[in-house]
N, C-alpha and C positions, 0 to 999 in steps of 0.2 A: 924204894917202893915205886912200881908201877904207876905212871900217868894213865889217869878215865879216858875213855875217850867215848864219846855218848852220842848217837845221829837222833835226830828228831826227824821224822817221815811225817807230811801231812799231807796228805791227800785231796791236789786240790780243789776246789768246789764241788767237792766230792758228790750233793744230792743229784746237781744241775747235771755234773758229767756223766753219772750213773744214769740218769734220761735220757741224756745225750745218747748214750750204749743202747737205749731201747730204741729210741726214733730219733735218725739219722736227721734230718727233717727241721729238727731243735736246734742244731748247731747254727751260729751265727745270732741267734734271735735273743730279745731279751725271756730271759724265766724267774720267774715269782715262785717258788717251791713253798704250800702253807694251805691254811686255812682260804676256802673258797669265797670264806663270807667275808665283809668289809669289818667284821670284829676280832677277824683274826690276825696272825701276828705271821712276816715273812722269815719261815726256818731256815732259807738257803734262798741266793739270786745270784743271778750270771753274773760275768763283767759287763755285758752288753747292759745290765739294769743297774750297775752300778755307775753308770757313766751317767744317768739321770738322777743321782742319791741317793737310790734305793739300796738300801742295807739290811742286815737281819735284824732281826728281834721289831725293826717299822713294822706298826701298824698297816695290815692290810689294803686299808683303804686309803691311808695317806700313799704307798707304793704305787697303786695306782692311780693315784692323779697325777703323781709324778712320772709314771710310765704307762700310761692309756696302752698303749700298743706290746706292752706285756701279757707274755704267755702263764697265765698263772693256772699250775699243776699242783694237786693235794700229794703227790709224794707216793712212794710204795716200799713203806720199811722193810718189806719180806726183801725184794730187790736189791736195796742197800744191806741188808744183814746178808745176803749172797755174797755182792761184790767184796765186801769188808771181810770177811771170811777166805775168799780167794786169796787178798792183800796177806791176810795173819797165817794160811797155810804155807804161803810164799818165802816169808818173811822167818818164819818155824824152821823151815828146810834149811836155812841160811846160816842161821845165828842161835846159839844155846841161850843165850839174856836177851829179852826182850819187854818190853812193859807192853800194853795196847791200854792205851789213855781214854779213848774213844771210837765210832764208829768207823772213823777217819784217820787218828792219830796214833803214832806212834812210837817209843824209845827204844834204839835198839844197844845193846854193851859192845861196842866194837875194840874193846883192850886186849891189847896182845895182837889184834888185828897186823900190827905196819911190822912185823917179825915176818908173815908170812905173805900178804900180800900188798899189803899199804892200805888206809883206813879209806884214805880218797879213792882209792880205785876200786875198793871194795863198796863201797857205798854207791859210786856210781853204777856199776855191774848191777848190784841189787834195783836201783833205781827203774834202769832199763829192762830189769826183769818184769819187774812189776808191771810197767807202761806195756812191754810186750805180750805180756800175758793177759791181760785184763783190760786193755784200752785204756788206763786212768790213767790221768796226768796228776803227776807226784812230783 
């Protein structure tokens, strides 16, 4: 019997980067992706805000005391259901098994893959496709 062989894609920081794609401007700075108000909760934040403890699911208002100088954006799901879309048509064209777990994530079946072109170099191609086409870092 055939060895699995399973890639997991995740897409990464996927809200922050998807802003990043609309305004150039963002990169480098920290981002708060969430609720505007101090009662809401942080969906998505950069690395830039994570180097001050801010994480997801903190409290709004704890994130910003912990990163005053955060740029906190309410998000634009039509946007990210674009970009995630682009990723899943990408991903379709490639591979007949695949899962999409989430907005961001994803299982792809690469068995029988290393027959014809080896499972690492197939994943990596795919990888690069995806960054090339869609600006997202994956």
């Amino acid at each position: 019997m055939q060895e699995r062989a399973i890639m997991h894609l995740d897409l990464d920081t996927f809200f922050v980067s998807v802003e990043r794609l609309m305004d150039s401007r963002l990169r480098g700075l920290p981002i708060l992706i969430g609720s505007t108000s101090d009662r809401g909760v942080v969906a998505a934040c950069s690395y830039e805000a994570r180097t001050f403890g801010v994480h997801s699911a903190m409290p709004m208002k704890l994130a910003r005391e912990l990163c005053p100088e955060a740029i906190v954006i309410r998000g634009n799901s039509s946007n990210y259901m674009k970009y995630s879309s682009m990723v899943t048509e990408i991903i379709k064209e490639q591979v007949p098994v695949y899962e999409k777990t989430s907005v961001d994530e994803f299982y792809v079946d690469l068995t029988g893959m290393d027959r014809f072109y080896g499972c690492g170099m197939f994943a990596h191609e795919l990888r690069q496709r995806i960054i090339r086409e869609t600006g997202l870092p994956i």
